[in-house]
C-alpha positions as CSV (number, residue, x, y, z in Angstrom):
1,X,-6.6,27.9,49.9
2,X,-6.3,28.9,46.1
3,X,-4.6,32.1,45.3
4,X,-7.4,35.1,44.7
5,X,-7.6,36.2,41.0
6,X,-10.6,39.0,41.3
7,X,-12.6,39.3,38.5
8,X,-12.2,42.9,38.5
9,X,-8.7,42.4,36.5
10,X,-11.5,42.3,33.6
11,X,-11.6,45.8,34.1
12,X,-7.8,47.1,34.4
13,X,-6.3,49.2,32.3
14,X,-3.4,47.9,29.9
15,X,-0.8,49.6,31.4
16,X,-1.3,47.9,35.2
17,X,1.2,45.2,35.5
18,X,-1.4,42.4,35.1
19,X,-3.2,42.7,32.4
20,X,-5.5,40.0,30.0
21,X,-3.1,41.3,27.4
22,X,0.3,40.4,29.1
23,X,-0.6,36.6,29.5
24,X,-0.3,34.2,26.8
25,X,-4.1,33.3,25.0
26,X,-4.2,30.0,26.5
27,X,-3.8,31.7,29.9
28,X,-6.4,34.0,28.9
29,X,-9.1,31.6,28.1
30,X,-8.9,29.4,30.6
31,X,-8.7,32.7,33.4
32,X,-11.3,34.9,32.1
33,X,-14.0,32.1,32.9
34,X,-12.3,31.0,36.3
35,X,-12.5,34.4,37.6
36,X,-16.5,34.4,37.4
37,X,-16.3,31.1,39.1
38,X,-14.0,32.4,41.4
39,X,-16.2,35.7,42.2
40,X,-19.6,33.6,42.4
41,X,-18.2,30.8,44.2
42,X,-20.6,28.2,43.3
43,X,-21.0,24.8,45.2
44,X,-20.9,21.7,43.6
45,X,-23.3,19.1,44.3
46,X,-22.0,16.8,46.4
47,X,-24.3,14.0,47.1
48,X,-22.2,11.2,48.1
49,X,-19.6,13.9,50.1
50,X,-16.8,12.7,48.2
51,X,-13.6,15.0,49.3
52,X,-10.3,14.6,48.1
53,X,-8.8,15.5,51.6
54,X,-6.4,12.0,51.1
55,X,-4.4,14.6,49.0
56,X,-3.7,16.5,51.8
57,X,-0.5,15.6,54.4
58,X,-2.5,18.0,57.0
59,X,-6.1,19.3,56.4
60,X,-6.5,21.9,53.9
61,X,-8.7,24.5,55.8
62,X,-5.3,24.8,58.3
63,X,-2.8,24.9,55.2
64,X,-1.7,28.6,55.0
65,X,1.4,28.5,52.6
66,X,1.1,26.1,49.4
67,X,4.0,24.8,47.3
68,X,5.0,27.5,44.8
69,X,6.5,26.0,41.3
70,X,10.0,25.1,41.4
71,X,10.6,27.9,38.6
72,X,9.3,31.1,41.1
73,X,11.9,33.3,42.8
74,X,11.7,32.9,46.9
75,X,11.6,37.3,47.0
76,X,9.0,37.2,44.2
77,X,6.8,34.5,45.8
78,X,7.4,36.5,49.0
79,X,6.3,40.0,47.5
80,X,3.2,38.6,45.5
81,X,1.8,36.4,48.5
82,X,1.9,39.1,50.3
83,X,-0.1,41.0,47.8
84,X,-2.8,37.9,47.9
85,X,-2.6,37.9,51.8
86,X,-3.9,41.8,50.7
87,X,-6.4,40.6,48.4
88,X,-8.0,37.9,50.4
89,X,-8.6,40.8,53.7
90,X,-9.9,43.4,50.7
91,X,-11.6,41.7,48.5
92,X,-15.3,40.8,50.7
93,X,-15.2,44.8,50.4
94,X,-14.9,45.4,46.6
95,X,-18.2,47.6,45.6
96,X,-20.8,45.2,44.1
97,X,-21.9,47.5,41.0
98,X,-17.8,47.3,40.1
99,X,-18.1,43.4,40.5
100,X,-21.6,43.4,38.3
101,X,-19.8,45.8,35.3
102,X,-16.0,43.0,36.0
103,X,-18.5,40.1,35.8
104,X,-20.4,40.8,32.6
105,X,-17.3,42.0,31.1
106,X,-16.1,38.6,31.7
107,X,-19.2,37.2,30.4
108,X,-19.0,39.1,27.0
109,X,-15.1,38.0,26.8
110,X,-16.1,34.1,26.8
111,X,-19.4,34.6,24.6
112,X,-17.1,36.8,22.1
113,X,-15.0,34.1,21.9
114,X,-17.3,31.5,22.4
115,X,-16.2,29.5,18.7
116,X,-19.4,27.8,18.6
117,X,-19.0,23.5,18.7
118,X,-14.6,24.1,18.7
119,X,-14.9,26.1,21.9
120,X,-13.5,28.6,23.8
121,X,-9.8,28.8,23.2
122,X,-10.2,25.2,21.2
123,X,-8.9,23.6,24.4
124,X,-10.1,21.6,26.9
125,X,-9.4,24.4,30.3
126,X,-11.0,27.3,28.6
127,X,-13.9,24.9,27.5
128,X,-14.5,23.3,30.8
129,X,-14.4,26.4,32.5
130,X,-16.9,28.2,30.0
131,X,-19.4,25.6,30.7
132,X,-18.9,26.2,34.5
133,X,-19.1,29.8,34.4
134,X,-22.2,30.0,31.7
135,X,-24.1,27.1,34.7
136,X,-22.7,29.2,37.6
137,X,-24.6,32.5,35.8
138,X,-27.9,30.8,35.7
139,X,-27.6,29.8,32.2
140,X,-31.0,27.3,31.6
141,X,-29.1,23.6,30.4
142,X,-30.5,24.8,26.9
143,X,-29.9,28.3,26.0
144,X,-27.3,28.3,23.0
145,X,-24.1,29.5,24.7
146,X,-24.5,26.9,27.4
147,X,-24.8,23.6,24.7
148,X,-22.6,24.8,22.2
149,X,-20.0,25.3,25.2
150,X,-21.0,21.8,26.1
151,X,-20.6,19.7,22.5
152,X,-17.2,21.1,21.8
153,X,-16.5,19.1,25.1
154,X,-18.0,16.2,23.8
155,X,-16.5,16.0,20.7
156,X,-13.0,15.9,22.5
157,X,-13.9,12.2,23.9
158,X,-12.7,9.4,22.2
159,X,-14.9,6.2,23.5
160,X,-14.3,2.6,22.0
161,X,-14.9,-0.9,23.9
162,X,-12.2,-0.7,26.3
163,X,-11.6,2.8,27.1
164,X,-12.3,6.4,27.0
165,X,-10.7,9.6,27.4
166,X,-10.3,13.3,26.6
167,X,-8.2,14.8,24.3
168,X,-6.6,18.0,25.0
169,X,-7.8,19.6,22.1
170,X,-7.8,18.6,18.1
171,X,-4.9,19.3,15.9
172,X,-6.5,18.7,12.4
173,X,-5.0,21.7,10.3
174,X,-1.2,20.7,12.3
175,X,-1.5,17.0,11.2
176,X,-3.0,17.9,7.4
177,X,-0.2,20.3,6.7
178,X,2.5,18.1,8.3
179,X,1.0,14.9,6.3
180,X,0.8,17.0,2.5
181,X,4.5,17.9,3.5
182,X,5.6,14.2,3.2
183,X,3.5,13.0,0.9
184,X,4.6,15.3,-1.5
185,X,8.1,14.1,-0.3
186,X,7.4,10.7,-1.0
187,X,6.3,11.7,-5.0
188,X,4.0,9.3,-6.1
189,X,0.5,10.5,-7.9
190,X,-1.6,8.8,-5.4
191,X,0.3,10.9,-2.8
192,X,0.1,13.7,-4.9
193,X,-3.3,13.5,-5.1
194,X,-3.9,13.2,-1.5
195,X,-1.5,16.2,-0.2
196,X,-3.6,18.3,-2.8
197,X,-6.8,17.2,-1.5
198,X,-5.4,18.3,2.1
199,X,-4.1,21.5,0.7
200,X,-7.8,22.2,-1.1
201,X,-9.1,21.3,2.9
202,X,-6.8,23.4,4.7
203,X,-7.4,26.7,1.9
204,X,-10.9,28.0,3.4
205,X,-9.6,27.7,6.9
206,X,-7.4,30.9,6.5
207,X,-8.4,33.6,8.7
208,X,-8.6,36.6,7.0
209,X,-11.5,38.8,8.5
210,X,-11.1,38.3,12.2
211,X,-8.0,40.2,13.8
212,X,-7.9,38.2,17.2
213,X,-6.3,38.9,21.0
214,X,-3.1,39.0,18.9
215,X,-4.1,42.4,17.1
216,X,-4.0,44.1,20.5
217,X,0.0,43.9,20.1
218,X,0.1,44.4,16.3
219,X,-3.0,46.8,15.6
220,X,-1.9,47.7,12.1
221,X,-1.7,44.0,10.8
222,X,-4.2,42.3,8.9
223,X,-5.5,38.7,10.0
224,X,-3.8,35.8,7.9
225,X,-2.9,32.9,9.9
226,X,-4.3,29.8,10.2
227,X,-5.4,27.9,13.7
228,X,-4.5,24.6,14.7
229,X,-7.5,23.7,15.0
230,X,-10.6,23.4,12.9
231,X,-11.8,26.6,13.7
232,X,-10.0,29.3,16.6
233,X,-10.1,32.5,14.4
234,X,-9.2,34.2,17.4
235,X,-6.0,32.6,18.2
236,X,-4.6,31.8,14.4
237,X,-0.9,30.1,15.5
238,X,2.0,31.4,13.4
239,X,3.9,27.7,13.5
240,X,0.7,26.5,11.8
241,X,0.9,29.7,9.3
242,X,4.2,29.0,8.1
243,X,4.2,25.2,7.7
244,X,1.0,26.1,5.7
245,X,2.2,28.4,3.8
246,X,5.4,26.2,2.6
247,X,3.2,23.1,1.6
248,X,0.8,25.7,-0.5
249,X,4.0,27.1,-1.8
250,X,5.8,23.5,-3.0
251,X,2.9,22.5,-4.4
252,X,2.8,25.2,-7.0
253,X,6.2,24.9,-7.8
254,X,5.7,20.9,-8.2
255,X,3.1,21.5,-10.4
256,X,0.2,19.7,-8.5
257,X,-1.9,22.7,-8.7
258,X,-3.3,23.9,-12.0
259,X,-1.1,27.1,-11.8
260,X,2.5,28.0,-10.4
261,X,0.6,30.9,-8.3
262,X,-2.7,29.4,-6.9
263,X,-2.1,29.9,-3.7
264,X,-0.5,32.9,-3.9
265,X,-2.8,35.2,-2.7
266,X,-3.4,33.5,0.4
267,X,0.8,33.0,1.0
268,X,0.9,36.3,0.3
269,X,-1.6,37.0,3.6
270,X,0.1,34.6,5.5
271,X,3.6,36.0,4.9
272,X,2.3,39.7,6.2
273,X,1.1,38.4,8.7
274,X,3.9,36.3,9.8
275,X,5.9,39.4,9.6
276,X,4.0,41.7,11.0
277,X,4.1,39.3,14.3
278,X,7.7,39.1,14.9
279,X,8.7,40.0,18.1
280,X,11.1,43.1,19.0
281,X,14.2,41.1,19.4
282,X,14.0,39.5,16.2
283,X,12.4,36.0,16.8
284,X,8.7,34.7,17.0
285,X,5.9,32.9,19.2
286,X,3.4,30.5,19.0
287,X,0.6,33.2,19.0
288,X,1.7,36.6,19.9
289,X,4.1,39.2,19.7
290,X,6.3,40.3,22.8
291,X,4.5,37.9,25.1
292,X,7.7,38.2,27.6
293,X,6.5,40.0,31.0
294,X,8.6,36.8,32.7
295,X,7.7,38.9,36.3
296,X,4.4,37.2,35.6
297,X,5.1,33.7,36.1
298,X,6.3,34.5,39.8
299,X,2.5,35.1,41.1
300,X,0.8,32.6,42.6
301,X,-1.4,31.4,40.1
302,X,1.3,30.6,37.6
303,X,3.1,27.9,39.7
304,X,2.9,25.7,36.4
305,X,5.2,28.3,35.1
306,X,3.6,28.2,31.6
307,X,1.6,31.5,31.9
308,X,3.2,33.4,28.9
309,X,4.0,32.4,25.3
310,X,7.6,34.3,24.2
311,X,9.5,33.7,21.5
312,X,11.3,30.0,20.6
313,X,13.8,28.5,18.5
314,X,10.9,26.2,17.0
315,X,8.4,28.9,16.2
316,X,11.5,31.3,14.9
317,X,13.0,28.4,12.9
318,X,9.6,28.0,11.3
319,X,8.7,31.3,10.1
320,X,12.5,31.5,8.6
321,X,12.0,28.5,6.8
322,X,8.6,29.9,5.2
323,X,10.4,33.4,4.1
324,X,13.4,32.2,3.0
325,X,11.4,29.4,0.7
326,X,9.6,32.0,-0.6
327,X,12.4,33.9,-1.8
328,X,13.9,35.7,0.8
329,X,17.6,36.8,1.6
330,X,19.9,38.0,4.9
331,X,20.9,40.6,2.6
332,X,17.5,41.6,1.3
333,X,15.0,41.1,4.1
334,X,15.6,42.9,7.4
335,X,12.9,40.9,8.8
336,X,14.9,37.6,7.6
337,X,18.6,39.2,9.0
338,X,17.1,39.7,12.4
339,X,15.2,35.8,13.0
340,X,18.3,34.5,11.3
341,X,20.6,36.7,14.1
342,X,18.0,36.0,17.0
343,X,17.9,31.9,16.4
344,X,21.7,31.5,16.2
345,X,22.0,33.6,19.4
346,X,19.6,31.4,20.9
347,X,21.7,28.0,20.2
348,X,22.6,26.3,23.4
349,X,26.2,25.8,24.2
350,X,26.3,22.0,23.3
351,X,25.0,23.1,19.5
352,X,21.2,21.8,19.9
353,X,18.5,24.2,19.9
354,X,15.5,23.5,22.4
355,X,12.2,22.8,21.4
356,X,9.3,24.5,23.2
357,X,6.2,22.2,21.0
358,X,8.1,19.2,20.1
359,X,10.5,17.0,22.5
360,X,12.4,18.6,22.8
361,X,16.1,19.5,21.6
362,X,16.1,17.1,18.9
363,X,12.9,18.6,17.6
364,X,14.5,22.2,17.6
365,X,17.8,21.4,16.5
366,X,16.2,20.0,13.1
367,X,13.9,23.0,13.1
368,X,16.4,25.5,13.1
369,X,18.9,23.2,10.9
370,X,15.7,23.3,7.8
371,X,15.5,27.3,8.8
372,X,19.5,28.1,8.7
373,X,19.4,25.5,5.4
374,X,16.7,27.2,3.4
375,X,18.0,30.7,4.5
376,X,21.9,29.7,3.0
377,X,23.5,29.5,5.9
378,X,27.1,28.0,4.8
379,X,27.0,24.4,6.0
380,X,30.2,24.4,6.8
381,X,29.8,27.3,9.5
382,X,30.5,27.1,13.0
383,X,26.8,26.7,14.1
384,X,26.0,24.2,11.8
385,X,29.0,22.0,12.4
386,X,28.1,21.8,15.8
387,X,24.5,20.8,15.6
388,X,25.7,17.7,13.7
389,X,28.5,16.8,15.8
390,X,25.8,17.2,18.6
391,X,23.1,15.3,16.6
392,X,25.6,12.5,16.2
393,X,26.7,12.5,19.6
394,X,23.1,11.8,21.1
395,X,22.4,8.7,18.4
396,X,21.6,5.5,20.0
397,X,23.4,2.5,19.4
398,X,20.3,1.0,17.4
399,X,20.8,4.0,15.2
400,X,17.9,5.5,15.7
401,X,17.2,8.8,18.2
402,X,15.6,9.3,21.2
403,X,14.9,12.1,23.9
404,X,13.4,12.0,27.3
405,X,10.9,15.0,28.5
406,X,13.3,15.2,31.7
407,X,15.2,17.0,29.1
408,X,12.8,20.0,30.3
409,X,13.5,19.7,34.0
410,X,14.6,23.4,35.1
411,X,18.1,22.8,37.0
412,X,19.8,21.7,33.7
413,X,19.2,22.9,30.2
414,X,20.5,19.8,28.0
415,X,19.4,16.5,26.3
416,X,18.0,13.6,28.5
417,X,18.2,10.1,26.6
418,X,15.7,8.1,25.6
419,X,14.5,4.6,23.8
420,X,14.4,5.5,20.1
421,X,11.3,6.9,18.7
422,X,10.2,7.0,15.0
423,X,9.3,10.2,15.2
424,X,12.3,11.9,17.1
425,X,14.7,9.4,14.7
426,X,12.8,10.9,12.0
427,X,13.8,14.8,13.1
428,X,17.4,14.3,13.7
429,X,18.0,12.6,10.0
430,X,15.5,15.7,8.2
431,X,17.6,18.2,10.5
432,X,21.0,16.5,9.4
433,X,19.9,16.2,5.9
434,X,18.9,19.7,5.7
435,X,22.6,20.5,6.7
436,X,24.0,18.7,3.5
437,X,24.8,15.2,5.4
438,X,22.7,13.1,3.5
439,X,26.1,10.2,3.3
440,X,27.1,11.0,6.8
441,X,27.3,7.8,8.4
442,X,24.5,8.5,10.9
443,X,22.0,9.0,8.4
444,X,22.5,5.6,6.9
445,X,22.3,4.3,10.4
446,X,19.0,6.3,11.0
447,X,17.3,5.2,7.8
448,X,18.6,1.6,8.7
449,X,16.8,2.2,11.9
450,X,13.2,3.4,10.6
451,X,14.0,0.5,7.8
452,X,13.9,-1.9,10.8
453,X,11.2,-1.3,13.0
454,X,8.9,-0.3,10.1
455,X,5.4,-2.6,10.9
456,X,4.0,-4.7,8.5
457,X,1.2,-2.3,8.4
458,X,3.5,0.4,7.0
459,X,3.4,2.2,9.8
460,X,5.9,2.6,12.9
461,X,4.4,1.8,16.4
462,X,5.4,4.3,19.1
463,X,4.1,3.9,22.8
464,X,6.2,7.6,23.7
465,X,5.1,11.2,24.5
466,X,7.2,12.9,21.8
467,X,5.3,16.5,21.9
468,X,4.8,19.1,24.2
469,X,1.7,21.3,25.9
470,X,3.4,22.5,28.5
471,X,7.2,21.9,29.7
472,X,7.0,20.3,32.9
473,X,3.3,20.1,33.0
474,X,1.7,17.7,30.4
475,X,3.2,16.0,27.1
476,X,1.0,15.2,24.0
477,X,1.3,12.4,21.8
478,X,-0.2,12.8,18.0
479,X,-0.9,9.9,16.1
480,X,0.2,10.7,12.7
481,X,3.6,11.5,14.5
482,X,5.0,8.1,13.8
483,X,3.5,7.9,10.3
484,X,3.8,10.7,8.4
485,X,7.6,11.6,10.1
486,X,9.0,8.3,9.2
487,X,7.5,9.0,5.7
488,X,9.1,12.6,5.3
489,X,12.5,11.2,6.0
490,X,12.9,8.2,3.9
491,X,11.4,9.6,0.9
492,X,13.7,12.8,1.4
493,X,16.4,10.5,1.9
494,X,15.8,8.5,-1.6
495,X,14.9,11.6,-3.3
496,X,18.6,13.1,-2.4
497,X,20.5,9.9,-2.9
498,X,19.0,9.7,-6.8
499,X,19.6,13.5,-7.2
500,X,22.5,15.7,-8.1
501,X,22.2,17.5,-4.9
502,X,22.3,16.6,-1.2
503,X,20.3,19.7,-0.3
504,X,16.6,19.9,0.2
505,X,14.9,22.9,-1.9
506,X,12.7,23.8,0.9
507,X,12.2,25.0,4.1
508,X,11.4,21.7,5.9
């Protein structure tokens, strides 16, 4: 009933149309180890004969056509299932010394990768599936490989008195670079003292000698990114990179480090490699460049539709931000010119820009509002103008700013309202801020907002999903989200209210 994925891909070369290489890294890690299961075809064990066949309108031995994703062309699902209907008659006659060479290819993939007690991929799929496949091989419950690919399962669970779950995956290096970012906003020497603490953390977790699935696309780059999570040297995330990079870089020019250049060497790294991974039409992605074979996401395995990673307005805002903080221009940087030109093509027709990792077009909008800031894009422009009048068009009569993740449904491209969140309220004032509105009327109702609903804890309490994994398929919620947000925009709000200016000197 599942569609066949042979394990033999492992042994295609890179110009076939599906290739390892032409699928995003999440896709990757979580395939590689599926296909072992898929060619091994173990059993679980069943004791109790629990089935899920309640799942099933009719039973699923006499289903012969499942539901394809709503984003997959009728022709293409037509001409790739007819290609699995090919595989599933072929495949029983595949020779067994090409399966052997595809399987321990497979094997080497995963064990390459393995990323000892953070895990394959540093997310949950890839992890799960490494376990299963290292079992399904005959792997003794001991050997190495097998309990390292184990723990970094384990230390996913959160378990307290009433509950217990998994999380997707850990975020630490996101949430520490995000956090230095406001506290350094908010100016105080305790806060100081803490976002250079974080910064001292996050320095040693810069990968510089491992060039990862990325370097397959950019061979002649050097490695220095950082990862999202608290180790993943393979897959080093260039939205992590650049917010890095910018926290390093204010904090030398504030003066909390003992010289103006002491992270310069590795800003330096992270800026190469930054612009050695922008992408051909000018923008960038999460973790490679020229991800886009789009045909890809009409085969039957990707009916979550979330099998490549292409460029975005977040991820292209970002890495705009970081060069132009660093010093450069339109006019001087070719590199800058074409992400500037690429994100203001990219603006959607109501002004907003959509957010691929954060919910969703309020997220993007004050991403590429920081970017266009930074860069000295005229605030009086065209493009500008009508990211505010659409950022004060979607306020809620509380004041604050809210967006629903129906906003990503695929038969309309366009907000979707939503209770106010701290967090979302907290993008919308930093992206109009960033645009020189600091005494626009909907900032004072924003702030007046946050003011409100702050906790007597400090904090802001916020039951919403307000980031994304994958559109349409799962939603994540950080923690520090409604903290350190919250934070970033009041203090950034008093800081340009006492000033002489009413624009932000850096890049978010």
């Amino acid at each position: 009933g599942a569609p066949t994925m042979p394990v033999e891909i492992m042994l295609l070369p890179r110009w076939f149309p599906f290739h390892l290489d032409k699928v995003s890294y999440w896709a990757r890690t979580v395939l590689v180890p599926l296909l072992v299961l898929q060619a091994l075809k173990p059993r679980a064990a069943n004791p109790r004969g629990v089935t899920i066949e309640e799942l099933f309108v009719a039973p699923p031995d006499t289903v012969r056509k499942w539901p394809t994703g709503a984003h997959q062309h009728w022709a293409a699902v037509r001409f790739f299932g007819a290609i699995d209907w090919l595989l599933k008659r072929t495949e029983p006659f595949f020779p067994k010394s090409v399966r052997r060479r595809a399987i321990a290819a497979a094997e080497a993939f995963v064990t390459e990768r393995l990323n000892g007690e953070d895990g394959l991929g540093a997310i949950y799929p890839a992890m799960a599936n490494a376990v299963l496949m290292y079992d399904a091989l005959g792997y003794p419950p001991d050997h190495p490989h097998l309990v390292a690919a184990r723990r970094s399962i384990e230390k996913l669970l959160v378990v307290s008195k009433d509950e217990a779950y998994c999380q997707p995956c850990l975020s630490p290096v996101w949430d520490t670079a995000l956090a230095a970012h406001a506290l350094m906003e908010s100016g105080d020497e305790a806060s100081a003292s803490a976002a250079r603490a974080g910064l001292d953390w996050l320095s040693p977790l810069q990968v510089l000698d491992v060039k990862g699935d990325w370097g397959v696309q950019r061979p002649n780059v050097r490695p220095g990114g950082w990862a999202f999570q608290y180790a993943n040297p393979h897959y080093p995330d260039l939205d992590d990179t650049a917010v890095v990079a910018m926290a390093m870089d204010r904090a030398d020019r504030g003066g909390l480090t003992d010289s103006a250049d002491a992270h310069s060497l590795a800003i330096a790294r992270a800026r190469e490699w930054i612009e050695g991974l922008q992408s051909r039409n000018g923008a960038w992605a999460a973790f490679d460049a020229d991800n886009t074979y789009y045909y890809l996401n009409h085969i039957p395995f990707a009916d979550h539709g979330a099998l490549l990673d292409p460029p975005t307005a977040d991820v292209t805002a970002r890495c705009i931000s970081m060069l132009a903080q660093l010093g450069d221009t339109r006019e001087g940087s070719p590199i800058l010119k074409r992400g500037i030109d690429a994100l203001l093509a990219d603006q959607e027709r109501d002004g907003s820009w959509f957010g691929r990792w954060g919910m969703n077009y309020i997220y993007g909008t004050w991403s590429s509002l920081c970017a266009l800031a930074i860069a000295g894009q005229d605030p009086q422009s065209e493009p500008v103008r009508r990211a505010i009048a659409w950022l004060e068009r979607i306020q809620n009569s509380d004041g604050g700013w809210g967006e629903s993740a129906a906003s990503y449904k695929l038969d309309y491209r366009g907000y979707e309202s939503a209770p106010s969140a701290a967090s979302q309220t907290a993008w919308a004032l930093l992206g109009l801020m960033a645009a020189n509105e600091a005494d626009h009327p909907a900032v004072a109702r924003g702030i007046a907002y946050l003011a409100a609903t702050q906790g007597d804890d400090g904090f802001w309490s916020e039951p919403y999903h307000t980031a994304t994994g994958f559109p349409r398929v799962f939603y994540l919620r950080y923690h520090g989200y409604s903290k350190f947000f919250p934070l970033w925009a009041l203090a950034r709000y008093r800081n340009l209210q006492r000033g002489n200016s009413r624009t932000p000197a850096f890049g978010m």
